[in-house]
C-alpha positions in Angstrom: -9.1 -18.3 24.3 -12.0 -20.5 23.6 -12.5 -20.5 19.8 -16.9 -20.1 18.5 -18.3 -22.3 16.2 -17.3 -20.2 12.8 -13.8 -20.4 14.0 -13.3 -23.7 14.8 -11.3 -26.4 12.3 -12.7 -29.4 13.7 -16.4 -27.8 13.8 -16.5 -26.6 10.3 -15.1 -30.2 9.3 -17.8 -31.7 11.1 -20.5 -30.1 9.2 -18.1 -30.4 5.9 -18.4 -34.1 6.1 -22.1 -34.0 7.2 -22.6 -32.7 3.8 -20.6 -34.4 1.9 -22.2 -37.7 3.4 -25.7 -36.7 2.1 -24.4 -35.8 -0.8 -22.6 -39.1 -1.8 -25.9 -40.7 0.1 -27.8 -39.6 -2.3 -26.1 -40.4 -5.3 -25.0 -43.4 -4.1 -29.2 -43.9 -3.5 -30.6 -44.5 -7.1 -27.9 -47.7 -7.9 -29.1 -49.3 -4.2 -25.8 -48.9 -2.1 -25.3 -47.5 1.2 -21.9 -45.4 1.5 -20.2 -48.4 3.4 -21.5 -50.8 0.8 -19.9 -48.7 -1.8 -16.4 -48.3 -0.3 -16.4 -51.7 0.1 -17.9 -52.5 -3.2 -15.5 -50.4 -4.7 -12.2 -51.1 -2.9 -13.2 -55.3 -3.5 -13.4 -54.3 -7.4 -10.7 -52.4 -7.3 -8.5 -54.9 -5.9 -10.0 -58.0 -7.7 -8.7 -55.5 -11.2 -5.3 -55.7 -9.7 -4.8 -59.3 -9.8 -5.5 -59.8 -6.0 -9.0 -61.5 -4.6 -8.4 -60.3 -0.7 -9.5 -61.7 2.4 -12.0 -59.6 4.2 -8.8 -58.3 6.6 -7.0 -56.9 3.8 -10.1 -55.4 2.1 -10.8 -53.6 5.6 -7.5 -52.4 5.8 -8.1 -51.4 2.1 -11.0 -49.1 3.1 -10.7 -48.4 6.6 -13.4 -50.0 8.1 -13.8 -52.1 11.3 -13.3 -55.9 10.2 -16.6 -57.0 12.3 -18.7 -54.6 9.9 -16.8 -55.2 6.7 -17.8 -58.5 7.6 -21.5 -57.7 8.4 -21.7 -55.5 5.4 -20.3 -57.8 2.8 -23.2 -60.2 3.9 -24.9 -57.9 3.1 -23.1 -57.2 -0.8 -23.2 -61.0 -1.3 -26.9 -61.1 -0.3 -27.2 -58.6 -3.5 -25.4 -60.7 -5.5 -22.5 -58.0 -6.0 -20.0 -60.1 -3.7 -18.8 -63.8 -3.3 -17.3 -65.0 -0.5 -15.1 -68.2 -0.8 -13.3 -69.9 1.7 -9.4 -69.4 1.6 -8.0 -73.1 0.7 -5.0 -72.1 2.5 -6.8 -70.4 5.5 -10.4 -71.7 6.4 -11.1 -68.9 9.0 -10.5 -66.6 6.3 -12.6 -65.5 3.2 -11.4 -64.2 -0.1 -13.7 -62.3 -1.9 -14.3 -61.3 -5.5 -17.3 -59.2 -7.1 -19.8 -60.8 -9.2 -20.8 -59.9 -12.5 -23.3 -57.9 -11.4 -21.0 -56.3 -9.1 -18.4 -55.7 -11.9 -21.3 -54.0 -14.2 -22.9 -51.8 -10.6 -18.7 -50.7 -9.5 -18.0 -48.5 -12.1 -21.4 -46.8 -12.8 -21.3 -46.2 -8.5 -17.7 -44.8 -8.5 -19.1 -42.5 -11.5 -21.8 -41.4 -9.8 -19.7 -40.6 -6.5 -16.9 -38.8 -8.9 -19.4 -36.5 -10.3 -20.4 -36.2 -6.2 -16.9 -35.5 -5.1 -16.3 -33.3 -8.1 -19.6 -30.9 -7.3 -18.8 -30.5 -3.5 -15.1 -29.9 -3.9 -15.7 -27.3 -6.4 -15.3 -24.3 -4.3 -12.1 -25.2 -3.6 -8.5 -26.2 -5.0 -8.9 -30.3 -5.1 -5.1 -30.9 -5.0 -4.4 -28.9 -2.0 -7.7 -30.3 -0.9 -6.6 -33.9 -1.1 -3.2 -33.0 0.3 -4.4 -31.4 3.3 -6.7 -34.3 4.2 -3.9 -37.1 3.5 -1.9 -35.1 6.2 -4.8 -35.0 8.4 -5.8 -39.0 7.8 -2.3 -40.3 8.2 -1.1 -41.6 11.7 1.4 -40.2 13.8 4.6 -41.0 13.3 
């Protein structure tokens, strides 16, 4: 039996994450960033606060992007002055990256703004068993 629109999971999730994109979009939209230039923003930040300054493989691991735009898009962040990109002295093919000042000072306000974001959409609902569900739904197949 063929399921309508109203019934279907992976329809309803569509138009979930439609939302939720223009919602972070536009909070995201006052400090300058794109989504993507956030994630990645955020994740190199993030990292760098750990201890580690990764290579633009690890950092797409990190955030689940493709390497070839992590690549393109941190161009992009370094263009903006929020990324460096240095050559890895043990790996020339490989960059390690670390956020700038201004990248240090932009991180925390963005993650902030996408918090309060996050916080607004998943009101409606329980966030734990929110956040649990979608881990089970984003993590491979064993």
């Amino acid at each position: 039996m063929t399921l309508g629109p109203g019934e279907s999971p992976g329809f309803q999730l569509w138009h979930a994450t439609l939302r939720w994109q223009r919602d972070i979009a536009a909070a995201l939209s006052p400090l300058g960033l794109t989504h993507v230039q956030f994630v990645l923003l955020a994740c190199t930040w993030w990292l760098n606060s750990q201890g580690e300054h990764p290579n633009q493989l690890t950092l797409a691991r990190q955030a689940g992007t493709d390497v070839k735009m992590t690549s393109q898009v941190l161009r992009t962040l370094e263009t903006k002055g929020l990324v460096e990109r240095e050559v890895d002295a043990a790996d020339t093919r490989a960059k390690r990256l670390r956020v700038t000042a201004l990248g240090a000072e932009l991180a925390p306000k963005a993650i902030a703004a996408v918090d309060k974001a996050d916080a607004e959409f998943f009101r409606p609902v329980d966030v734990q068993q929110a956040v649990t569900m979608l881990a089970r739904l984003a993590a491979p197949e064993n």
